[in-house]
C-alpha positions in Angstrom: 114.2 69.4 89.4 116.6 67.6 91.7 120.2 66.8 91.6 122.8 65.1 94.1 125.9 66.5 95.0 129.2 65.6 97.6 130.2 68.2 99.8 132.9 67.4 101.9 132.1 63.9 101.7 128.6 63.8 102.3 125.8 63.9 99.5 123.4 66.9 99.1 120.0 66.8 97.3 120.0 70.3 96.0 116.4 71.3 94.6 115.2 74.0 92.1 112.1 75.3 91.3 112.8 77.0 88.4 114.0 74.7 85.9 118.2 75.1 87.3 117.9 78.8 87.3 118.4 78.8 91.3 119.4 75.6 93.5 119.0 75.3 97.7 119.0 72.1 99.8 115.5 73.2 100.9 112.2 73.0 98.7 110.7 76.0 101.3 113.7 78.6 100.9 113.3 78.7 97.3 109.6 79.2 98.0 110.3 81.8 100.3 112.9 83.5 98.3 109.9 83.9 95.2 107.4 85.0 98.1 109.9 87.9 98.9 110.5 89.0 95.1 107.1 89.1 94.5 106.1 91.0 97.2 109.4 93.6 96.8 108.5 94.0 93.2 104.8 94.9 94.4 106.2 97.5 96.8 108.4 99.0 94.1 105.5 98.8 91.8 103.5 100.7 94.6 106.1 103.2 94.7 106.9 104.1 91.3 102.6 104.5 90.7 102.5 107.1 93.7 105.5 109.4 92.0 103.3 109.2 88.8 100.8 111.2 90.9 103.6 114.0 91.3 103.2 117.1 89.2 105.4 117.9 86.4 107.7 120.6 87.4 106.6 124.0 85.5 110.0 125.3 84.0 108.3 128.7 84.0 107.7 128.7 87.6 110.7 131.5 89.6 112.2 130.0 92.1 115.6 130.9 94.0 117.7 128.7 95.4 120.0 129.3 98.7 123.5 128.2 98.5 125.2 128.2 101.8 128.8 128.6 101.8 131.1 127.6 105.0 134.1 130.1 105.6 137.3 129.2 104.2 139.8 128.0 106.7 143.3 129.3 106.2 
């Protein structure tokens, strides 16, 4: 999809990819722009697969917790 605009006098062929969703003045950066989402989502993908391989936490396990407090000023 292509449509012409004026900027400060000058006209613009602005393209889109994806039927007027999102519009560039380059063919390639809205190419590169889906490259990168696909391969973010992959990584996030990746990411939330490897904390499915985390045990559940056993609420019957003891455990004790330290709480450090710093001295109050006065």
């Amino acid at each position: 999809m292509i449509k012409q605009v004026e900027v400060h006098g000058h006209r613009v062929k602005l393209y889109s990819l994806d039927g007027g969703q999102t519009w560039s003045s380059s063919p390639q950066s809205i190419v590169a722009y889906r490259h990168r989402e696909r391969l973010l989502r992959r990584d996030l993908q990746k990411t939330f697969e490897r904390l499915g391989e985390i045990p559940d936490f056993d609420p019957n396990t003891d455990f004790e917790l330290e709480i450090h407090k710093s001295p109050r000023r006065t």
